[in-house]
C-alpha positions in Angstrom: 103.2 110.0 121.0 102.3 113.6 121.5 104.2 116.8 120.2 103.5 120.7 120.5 102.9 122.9 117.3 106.4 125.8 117.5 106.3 129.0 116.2 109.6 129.2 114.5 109.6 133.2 114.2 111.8 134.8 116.7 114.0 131.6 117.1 117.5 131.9 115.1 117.3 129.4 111.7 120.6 128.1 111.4 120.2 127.5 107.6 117.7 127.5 105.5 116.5 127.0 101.6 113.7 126.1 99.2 113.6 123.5 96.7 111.5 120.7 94.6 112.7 117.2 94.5 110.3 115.2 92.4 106.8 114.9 92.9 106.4 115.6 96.3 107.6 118.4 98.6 111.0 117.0 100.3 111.6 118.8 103.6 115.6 118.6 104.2 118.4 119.5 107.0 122.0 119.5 105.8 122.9 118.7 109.4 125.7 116.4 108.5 127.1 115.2 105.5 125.7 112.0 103.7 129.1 110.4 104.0 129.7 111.0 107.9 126.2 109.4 108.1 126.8 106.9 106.1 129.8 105.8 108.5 128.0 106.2 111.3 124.7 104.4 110.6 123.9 100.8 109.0 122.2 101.8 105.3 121.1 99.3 103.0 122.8 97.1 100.3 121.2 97.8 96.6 119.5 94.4 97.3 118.0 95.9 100.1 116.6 98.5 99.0 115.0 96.9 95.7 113.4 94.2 97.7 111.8 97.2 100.1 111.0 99.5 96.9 109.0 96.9 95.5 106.3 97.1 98.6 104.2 94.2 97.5 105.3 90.6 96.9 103.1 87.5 96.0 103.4 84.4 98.7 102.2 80.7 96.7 101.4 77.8 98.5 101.0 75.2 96.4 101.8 71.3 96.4 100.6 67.8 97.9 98.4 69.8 100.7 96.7 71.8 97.6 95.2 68.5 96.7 94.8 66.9 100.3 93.1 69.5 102.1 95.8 70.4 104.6 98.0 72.4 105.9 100.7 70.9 106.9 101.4 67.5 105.4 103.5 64.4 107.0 105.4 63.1 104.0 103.6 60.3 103.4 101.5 61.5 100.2 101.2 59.7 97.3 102.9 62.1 94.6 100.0 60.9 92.1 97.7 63.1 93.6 99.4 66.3 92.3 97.3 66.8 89.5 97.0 70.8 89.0 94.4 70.3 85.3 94.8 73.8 84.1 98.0 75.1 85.7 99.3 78.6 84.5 102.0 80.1 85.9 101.5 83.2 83.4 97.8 83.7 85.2 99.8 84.1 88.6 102.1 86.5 87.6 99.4 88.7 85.3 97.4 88.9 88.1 100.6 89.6 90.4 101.2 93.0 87.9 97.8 93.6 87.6 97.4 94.4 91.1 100.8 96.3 91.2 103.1 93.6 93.1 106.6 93.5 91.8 108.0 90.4 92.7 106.8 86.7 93.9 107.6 83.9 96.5 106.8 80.0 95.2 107.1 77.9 98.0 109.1 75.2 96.0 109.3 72.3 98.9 106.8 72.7 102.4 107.5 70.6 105.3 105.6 67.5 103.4 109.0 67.6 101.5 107.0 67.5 98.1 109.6 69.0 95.8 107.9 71.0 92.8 111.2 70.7 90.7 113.1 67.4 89.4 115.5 67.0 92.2 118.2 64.3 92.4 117.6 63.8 96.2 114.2 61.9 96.2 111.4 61.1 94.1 109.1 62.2 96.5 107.7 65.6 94.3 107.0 66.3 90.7 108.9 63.9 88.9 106.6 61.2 90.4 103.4 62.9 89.4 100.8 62.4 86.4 101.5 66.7 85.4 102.9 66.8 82.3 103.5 63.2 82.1 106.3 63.4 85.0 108.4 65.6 83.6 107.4 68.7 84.7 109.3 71.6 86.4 107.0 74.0 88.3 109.3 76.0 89.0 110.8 76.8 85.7 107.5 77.5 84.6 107.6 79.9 87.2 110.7 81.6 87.1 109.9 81.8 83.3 106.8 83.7 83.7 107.7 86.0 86.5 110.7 86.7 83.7 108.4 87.2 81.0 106.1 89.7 83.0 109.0 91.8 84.5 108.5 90.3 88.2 111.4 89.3 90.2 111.2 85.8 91.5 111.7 84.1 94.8 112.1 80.8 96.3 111.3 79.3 99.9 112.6 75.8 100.4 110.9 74.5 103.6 114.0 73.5 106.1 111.6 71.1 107.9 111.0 68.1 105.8 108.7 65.6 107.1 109.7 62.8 103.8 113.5 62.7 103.8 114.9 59.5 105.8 117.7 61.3 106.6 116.1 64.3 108.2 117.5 63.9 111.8 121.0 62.9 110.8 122.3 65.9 111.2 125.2 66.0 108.6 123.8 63.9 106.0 120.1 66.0 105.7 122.2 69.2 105.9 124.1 67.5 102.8 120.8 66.8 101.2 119.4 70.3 101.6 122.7 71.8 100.5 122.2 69.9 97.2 118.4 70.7 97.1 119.0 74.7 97.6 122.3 74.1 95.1 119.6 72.9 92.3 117.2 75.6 92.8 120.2 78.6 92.9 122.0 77.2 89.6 119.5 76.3 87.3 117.0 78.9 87.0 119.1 82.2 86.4 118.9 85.0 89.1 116.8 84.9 92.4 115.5 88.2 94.0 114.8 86.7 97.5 115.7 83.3 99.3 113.0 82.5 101.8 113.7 80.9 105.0 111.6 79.6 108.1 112.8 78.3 111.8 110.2 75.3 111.0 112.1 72.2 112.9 109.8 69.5 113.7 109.9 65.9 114.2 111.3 63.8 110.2 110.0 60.4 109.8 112.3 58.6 112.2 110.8 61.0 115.0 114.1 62.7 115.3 114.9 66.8 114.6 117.0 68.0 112.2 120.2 70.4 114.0 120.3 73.0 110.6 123.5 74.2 109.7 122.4 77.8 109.2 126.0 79.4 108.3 126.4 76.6 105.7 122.7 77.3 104.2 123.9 81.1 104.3 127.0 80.6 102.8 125.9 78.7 100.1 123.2 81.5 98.9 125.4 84.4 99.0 127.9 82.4 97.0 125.5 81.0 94.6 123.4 84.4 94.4 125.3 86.7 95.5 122.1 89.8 94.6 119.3 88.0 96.2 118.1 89.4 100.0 117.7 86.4 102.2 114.7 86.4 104.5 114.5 84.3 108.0 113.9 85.2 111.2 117.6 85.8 111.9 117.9 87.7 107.9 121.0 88.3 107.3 119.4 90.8 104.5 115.6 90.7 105.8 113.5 89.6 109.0 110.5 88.6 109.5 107.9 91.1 111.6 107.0 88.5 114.2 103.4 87.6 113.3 101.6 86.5 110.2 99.0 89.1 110.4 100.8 91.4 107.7 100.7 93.7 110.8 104.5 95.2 111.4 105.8 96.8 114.4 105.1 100.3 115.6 108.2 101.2 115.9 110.1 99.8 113.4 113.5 100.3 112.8 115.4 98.6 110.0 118.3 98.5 112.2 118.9 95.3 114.4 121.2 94.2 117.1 122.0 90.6 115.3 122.6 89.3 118.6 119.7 88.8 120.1 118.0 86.6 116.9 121.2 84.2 116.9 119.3 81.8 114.7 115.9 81.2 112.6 113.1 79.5 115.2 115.0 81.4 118.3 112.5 82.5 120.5 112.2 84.6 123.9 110.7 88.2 124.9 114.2 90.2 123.2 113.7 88.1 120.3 110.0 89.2 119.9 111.0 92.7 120.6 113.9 93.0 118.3 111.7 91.2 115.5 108.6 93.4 115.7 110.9 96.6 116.5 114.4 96.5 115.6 117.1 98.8 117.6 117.2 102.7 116.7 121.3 101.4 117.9 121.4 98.3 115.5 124.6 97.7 113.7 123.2 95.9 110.7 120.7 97.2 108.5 117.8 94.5 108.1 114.3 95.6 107.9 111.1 93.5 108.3 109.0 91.6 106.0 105.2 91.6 106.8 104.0 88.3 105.8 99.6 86.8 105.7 97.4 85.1 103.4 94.4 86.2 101.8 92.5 83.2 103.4 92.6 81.8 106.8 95.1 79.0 105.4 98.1 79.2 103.2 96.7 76.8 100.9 94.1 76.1 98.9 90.5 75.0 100.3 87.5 75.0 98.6 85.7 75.4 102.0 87.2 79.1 102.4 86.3 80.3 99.1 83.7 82.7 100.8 86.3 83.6 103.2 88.7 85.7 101.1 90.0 89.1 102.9 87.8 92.1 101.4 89.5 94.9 99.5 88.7 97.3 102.5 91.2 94.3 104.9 93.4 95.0 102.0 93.7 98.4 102.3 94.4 97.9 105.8 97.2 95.6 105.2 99.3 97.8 102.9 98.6 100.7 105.8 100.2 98.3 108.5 103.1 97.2 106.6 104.1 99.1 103.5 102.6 102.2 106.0 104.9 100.8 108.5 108.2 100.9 107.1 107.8 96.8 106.2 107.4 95.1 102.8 103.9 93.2 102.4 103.8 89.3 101.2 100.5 88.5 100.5 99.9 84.9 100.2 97.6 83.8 97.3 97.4 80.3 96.7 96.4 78.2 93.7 93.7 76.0 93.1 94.1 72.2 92.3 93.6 73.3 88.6 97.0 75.9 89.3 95.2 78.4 88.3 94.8 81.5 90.9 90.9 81.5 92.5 88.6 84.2 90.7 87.6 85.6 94.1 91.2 86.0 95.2 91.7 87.8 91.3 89.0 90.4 92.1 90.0 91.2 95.7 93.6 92.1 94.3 92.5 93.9 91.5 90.2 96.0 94.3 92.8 96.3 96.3 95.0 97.6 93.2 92.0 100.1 92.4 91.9 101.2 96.2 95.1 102.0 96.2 95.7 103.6 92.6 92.7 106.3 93.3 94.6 106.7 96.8 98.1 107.9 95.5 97.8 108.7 92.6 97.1 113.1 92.9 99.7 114.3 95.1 98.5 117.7 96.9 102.1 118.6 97.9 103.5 118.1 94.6 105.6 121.1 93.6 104.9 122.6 96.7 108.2 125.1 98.3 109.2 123.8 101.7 111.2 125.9 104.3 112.8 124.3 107.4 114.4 124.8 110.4 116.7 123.2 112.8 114.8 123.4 116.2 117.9 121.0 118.0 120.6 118.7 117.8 118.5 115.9 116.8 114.9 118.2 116.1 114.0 120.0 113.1 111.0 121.1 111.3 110.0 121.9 108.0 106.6 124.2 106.5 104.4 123.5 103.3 102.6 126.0 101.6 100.7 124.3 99.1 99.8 127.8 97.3 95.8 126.1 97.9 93.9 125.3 100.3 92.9 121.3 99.6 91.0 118.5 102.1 93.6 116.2 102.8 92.9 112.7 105.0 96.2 110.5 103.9 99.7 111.6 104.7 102.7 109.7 103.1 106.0 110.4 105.3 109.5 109.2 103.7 113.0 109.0 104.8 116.0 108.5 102.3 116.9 105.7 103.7 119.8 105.1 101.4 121.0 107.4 103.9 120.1 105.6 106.6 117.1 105.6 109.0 116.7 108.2 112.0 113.6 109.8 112.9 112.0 108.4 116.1 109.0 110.5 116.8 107.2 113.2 114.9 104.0 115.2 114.9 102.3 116.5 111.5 100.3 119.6 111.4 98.0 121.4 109.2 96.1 125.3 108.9 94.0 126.7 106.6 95.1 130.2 107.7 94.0 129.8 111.1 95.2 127.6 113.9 97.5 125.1 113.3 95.8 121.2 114.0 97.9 118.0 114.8 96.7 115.5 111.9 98.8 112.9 113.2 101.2 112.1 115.4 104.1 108.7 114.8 107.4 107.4 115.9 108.8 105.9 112.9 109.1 106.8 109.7 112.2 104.6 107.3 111.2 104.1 103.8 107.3 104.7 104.7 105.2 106.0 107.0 101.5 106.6 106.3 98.8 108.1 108.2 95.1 108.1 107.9 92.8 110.9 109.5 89.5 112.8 109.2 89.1 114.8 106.0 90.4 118.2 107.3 90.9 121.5 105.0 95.0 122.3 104.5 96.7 125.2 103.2 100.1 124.7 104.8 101.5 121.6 106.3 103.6 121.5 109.6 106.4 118.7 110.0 107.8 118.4 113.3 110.5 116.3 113.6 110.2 116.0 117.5 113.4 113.0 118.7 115.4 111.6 116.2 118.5 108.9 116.8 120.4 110.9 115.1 120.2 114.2 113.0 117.5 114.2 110.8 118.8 114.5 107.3 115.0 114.7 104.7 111.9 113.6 104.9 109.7 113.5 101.6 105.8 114.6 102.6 103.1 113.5 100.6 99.2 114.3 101.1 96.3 112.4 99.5 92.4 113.6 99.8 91.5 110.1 99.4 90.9 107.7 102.0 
């Protein structure tokens, strides 16, 4: 997307005003008030914006396949193989903080239907395992630990399960998984996130399962009524289409819920509206970037020397977080349970990259003075009172107000001509951009198409890259 640099002199300012909001320069238009915006657009529940101010979340694989060297397993384990020696939920969730993540996904059940907590629907999970002598709850111990560190903790319950007889009788597995989900929403205090897949392959009697996604909906909002509940089809959060932690450029949090009727719909407009959203969307569900830090999503010894570099990192948090998405980064235990010194060391990088990154903001304090250039176009100058190299540029939206900009060009001068440093369509919670180290005394916003008026954008510039 391309804009031209406007000279604002000679052009009548409508209103106008200087101010400081924070640490960063905020450039704002009063075009409308919050509350006819508000009414107008989809904005986010407080659940919803929590789950996206927390950025970084923790994915863990871990079960049966951890100790069988697969993937996927077909329900036929023997449960006496789960034997984690060392297993330390507290060493996940350090490392989690550590590396600045704020909240974690276990998977409790995959499609093997190995259930890592002592459900009454099968013995097919922890209860029929040598760790801690059978009794064990994995994921109390987790719960407990994110709880202890001050992360908030999610669940996914794999849909698909490859064990349960009754998985192909409709009604009765839908009763089964009803009870399963029941268990893990009443006896571990408050969830932050409810993870879903579409998953629906073949049980053990060969036959799929028809889900009864209203019912499995239902039952979470009623049982936590705070937690965001991720799938394909949300409600609260979708998924960005790809497991390459790569979200869509655009991306708007808003969504026609129409055309992703279900989790596992497929079909071009359901791509589309999963990697994109709708600038016109009437419900407000942004996207969840999710990939793992190795090719697989569990465990293998094989792919030790395979682990994603901090630099692949880096480039993850600039294609999600960067892209108005919320990165899960999947990290998955060894067969002791403990997390993979490798995988410990490329987070902690990745926590150093980024912490020497952000940390000096250039535009802090910095006096901003706008103009409204159009109905749905506005721009806004920065004199940073210094003339600084700048290479990273963080663009936010208050998106408790909503999300509007569509396209947008950012400029920069050090007295002289003014230089397009980058050029976006998007912006939501987070937009950043990455460009050559170039000298900048005042900073240039256009806001060039917007869906509606634009009401503030917070700039932030970075010399480090």
């Amino acid at each position: 997307m391309s804009g031209e640099s406007r000279d604002p002199r000679g052009r009548r300012s409508l209103s106008r005003r200087e101010f400081v909001a924070g640490s960063a320069a905020v450039l704002g238009w009063p075009l409308v008030g919050t509350a006819v915006r508000a009414a107008a657009r989809p904005v986010p529940s407080p659940a919803q914006l929590a789950w996206q101010r927390d950025e970084l979340a923790l994915f863990l694989h871990f079960g049966v396949n951890t100790f069988t060297d697969r993937e996927w397993g077909d329900g036929t384990e023997d449960p006496g193989i789960f034997t984690p020696s060392a297993l330390d939920a507290r060493q996940w969730v350090r490392t989690a903080r550590a590396a600045g993540f704020r909240a974690m996904v276990l998977t409790a059940k995959h499609h093997d239907g190995f259930c890592l907590w002592p459900t009454t629907t099968t013995t097919h999970g922890v209860v029929s395992s040598p760790w801690r002598g059978g009794t064990g709850d994995l994921v109390r111990e987790f719960v407990d630990a994110c709880r202890a560190e001050g992360l908030r903790a999610g669940l996914y319950c794999s849909p698909w399960d490859r064990n349960a007889p009754s998985y192909g009788n409709s009604l009765r597995y839908n009763d089964l998984y009803a009870t399963q989900l029941t268990e893990l929403l009443t006896r571990y205090g408050e969830i932050a996130e409810v993870w879903f897949d579409g998953a629906n392959g073949e049980g053990p009697n060969g036959r799929r399962q028809e889900y009864d996604w209203p019912r499995v909906f239902g039952l979470v909002r009623r049982l936590q009524p705070t937690a965001v509940v991720f799938s394909d089809a949300g409600p609260d959060v979708r998924w960005c289409g790809n497991e390459r932690g790569v979200a869509g450029d655009p991306n708007w949090s808003t969504v026609n819920p129409e055309a992703v009727p279900y989790p596992g719909a497929s079909g071009d407009a359901v791509t589309t509206m999963l990697q994109h959203g709708d600038p016109n969307g009437a419900v407000w569900r942004p996207a969840e970037a999710d990939v793992s830090i190795r090719p697989g999503w569990f465990y293998h010894a094989a792919e030790d020397d395979r682990v994603r570099p901090v630099d692949d990192l880096l480039d993850l948090y600039f294609s999600s977080v960067g892209r108005n998405s919320k990165l899960l980064l999947n990290v998955p235990p060894t067969r002791d349970g403990l997390l993979h010194s490798t995988d410990v060391a490329r987070l902690s990088g990745m926590h150093q990259r980024l912490t020497t990154m952000f940390t000096d903001d250039l535009a802090a304090g910095a006096r901003a003075t706008w103009t409204r250039t159009g109905a749905r176009a506005a721009e806004a100058e920065v004199d940073l009172g210094r003339t600084v190299t700048v290479r990273v540029a963080r663009l936010e939206e208050d998106i408790t107000d909503g999300q509007a900009v569509a396209r947008y060009t950012l400029y920069g001068s050090d007295g002289g001509a003014w230089q397009a440093l980058s050029r976006g369509t998007t912006i939501g919670y987070a937009k950043l951009d990455r460009f050559a180290p170039v000298p900048v005394r005042r900073a240039r916003l256009v806001i060039n198409e917007a869906a509606v008026a634009p009401a503030a954008v917070r700039v932030r510039l970075y010399q480090a890259g």
